[in-house]
C-alpha positions as CSV (number, residue, x, y, z in Angstrom):
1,X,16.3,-0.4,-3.1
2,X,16.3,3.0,-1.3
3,X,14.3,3.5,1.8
4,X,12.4,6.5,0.0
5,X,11.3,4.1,-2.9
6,X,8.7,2.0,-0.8
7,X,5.8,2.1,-0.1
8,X,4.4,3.6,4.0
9,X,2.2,0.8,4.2
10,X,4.6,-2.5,5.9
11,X,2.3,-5.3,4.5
12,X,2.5,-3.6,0.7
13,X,6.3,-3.1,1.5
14,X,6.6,-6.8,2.5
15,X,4.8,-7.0,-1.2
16,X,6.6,-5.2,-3.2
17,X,9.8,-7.3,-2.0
18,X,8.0,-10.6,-2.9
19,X,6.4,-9.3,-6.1
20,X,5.8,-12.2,-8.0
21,X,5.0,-16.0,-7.1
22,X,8.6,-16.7,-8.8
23,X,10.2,-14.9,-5.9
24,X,8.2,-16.1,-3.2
25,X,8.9,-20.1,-4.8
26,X,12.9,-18.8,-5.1
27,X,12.9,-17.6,-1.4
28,X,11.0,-20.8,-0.3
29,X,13.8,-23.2,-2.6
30,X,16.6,-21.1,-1.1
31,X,15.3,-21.9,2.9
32,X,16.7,-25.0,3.1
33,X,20.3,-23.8,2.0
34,X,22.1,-23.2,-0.9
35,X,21.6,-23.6,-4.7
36,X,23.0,-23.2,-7.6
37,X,21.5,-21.7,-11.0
38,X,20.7,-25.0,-11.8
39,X,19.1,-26.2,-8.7
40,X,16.7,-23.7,-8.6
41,X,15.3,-23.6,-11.9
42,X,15.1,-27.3,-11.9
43,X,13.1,-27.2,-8.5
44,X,10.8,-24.5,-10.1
45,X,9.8,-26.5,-13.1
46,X,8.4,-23.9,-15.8
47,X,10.3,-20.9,-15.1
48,X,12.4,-19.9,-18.0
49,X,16.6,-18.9,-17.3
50,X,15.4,-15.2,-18.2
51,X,12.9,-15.0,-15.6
52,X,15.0,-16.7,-13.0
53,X,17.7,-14.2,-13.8
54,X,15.9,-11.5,-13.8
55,X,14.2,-12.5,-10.2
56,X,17.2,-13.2,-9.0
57,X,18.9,-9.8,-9.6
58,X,16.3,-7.8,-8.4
59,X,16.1,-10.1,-5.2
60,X,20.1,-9.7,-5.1
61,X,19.6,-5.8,-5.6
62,X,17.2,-5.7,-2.7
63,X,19.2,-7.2,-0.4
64,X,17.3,-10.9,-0.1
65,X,19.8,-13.0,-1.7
66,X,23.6,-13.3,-1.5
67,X,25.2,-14.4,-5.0
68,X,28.3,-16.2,-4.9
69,X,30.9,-16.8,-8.1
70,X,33.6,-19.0,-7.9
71,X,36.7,-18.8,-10.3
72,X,36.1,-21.7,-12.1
73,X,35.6,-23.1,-15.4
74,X,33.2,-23.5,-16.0
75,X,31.8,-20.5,-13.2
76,X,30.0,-21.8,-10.7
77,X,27.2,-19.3,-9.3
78,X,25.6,-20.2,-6.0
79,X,22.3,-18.6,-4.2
80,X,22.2,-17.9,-0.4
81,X,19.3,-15.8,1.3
82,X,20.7,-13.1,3.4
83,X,19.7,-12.7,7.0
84,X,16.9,-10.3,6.2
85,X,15.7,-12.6,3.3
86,X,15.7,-16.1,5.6
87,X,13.5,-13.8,8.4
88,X,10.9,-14.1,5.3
89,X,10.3,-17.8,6.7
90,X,7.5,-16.9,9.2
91,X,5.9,-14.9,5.9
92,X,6.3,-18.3,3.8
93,X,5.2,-20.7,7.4
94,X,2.0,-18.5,7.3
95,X,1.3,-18.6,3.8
96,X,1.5,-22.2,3.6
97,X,-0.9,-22.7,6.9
98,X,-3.1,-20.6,5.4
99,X,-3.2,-22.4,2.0
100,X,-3.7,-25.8,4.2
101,X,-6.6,-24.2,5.5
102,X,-8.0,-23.1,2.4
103,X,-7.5,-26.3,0.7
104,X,-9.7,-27.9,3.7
105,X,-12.2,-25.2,3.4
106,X,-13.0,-25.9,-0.1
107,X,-13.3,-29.9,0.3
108,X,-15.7,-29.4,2.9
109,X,-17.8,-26.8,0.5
110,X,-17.4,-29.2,-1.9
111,X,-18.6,-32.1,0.2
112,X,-21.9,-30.1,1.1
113,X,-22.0,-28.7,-2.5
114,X,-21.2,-31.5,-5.3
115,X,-21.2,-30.4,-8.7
């Protein structure tokens, strides 16, 4: 990713780097240390090994994750969020507060509002 390639704006730049839910899932997996392959697509249930690849990369590629092979048989790949991709925490910390708030927000409407 080239500096030239984003976008002026810093909130659709912070977007564009946590495109999809799979990344934004994969970065929140990968905050607590890391995983292998395995790990993660276990911990995110119905991704398939193509999409996890293929998040992974572009995550890599970006500069988010940190991809580790070890000269084994069979290889052994491991995951680790780079410096710039852990300081994506307070992004994640906010998004979940938010959420909580939301999810309150509703059961009250719903409270005042039963179907």
């Amino acid at each position: 990713m080239l500096l030239k390639d984003l976008p002026k704006c810093p909130v659709e730049t912070t977007l564009t780097m946590m495109n999809s839910r799979w990344k934004v899932l994969i970065i929140k997996d990968l905050l607590t240390g890391t995983k292998r392959f395995g790990e993660l697509k276990k911990s995110l249930g119905t991704i398939t090994q193509k999409v996890l690849t293929s998040n992974l990369r572009e995550m890599e590629d970006s500069g988010l994750v940190e991809r580790k092979v070890f000269p084994e048989v069979p290889p052994r790949v491991e995951y680790t969020l780079t410096d710039i991709g852990y300081s994506l925490a307070v992004v994640l910390d906010s998004m979940a507060e938010w959420g909580s708030a939301y999810r309150k927000f509703l059961k009250i409407l719903e409270k005042q509002n039963p179907l």
